[in-house]
C-alpha positions in Angstrom: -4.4 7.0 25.6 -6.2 9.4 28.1 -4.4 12.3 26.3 -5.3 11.7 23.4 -8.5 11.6 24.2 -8.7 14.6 25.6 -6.8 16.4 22.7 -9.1 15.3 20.1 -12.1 15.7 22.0 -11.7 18.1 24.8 -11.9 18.2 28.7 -15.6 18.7 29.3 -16.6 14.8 28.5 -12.9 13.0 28.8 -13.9 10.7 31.5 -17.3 9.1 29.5 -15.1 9.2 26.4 -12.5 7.6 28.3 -14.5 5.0 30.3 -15.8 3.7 26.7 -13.2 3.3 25.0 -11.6 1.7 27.8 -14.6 -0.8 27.9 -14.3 -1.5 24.0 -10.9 -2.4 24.3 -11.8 -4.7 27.7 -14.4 -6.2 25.6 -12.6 -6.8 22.3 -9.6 -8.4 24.5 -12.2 -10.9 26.2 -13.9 -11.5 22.8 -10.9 -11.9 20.4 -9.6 -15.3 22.0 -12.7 -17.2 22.7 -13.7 -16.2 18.7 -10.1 -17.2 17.7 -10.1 -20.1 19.3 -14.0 -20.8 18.0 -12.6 -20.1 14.8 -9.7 -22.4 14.5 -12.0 -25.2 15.8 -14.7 -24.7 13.1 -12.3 -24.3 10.1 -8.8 -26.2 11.6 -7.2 -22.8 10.1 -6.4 -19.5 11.5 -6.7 -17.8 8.1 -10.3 -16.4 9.0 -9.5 -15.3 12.3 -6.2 -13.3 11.0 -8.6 -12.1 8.3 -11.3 -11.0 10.4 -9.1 -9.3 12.6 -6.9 -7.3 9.7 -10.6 -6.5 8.6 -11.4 -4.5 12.0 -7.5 -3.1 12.1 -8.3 -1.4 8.8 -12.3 -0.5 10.1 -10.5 0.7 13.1 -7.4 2.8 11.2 -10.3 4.6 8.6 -12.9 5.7 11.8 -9.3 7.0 13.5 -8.6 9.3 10.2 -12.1 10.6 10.2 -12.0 11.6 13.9 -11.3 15.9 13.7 -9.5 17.6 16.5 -12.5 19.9 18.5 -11.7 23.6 17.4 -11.5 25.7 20.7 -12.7 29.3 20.9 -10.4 31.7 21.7 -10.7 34.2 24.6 -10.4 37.8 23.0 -8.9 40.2 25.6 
């Protein structure tokens, strides 16, 4: 992960970029059971929850195909 984050957005801010995305994906793996769980014992189903979650895999997938690589200047000699 860390390279690509530094390949799509450069050196200069790699370890704040890093630190939150390595925070959302702390946080969604803390969340995603304990609303899964919530989920199955509100409806007695699982279909919400796998809904819900292909929901933010495709939010997730779209926001990843909008992200541009940063265009670095070249040094002219």
């Amino acid at each position: 992960e860390s390279p690509l984050v530094a390949g799509i957005f450069g050196l200069r801010s790699h370890g704040l970029i890093f630190g939150v995305t390595g925070f959302a994906f702390t946080i969604g793996g803390a969340i995603g059971p304990s609303l899964t769980g919530y989920i199955f014992d509100a409806t007695h189903s699982y279909q919400l929850a796998f809904l819900a979650s292909g929901i933010a895999a495709l939010l997730g997938l779209i926001l990843t195909l909008v992200l541009r690589p940063i265009k670095h200047k070249r040094l002219q000699v």
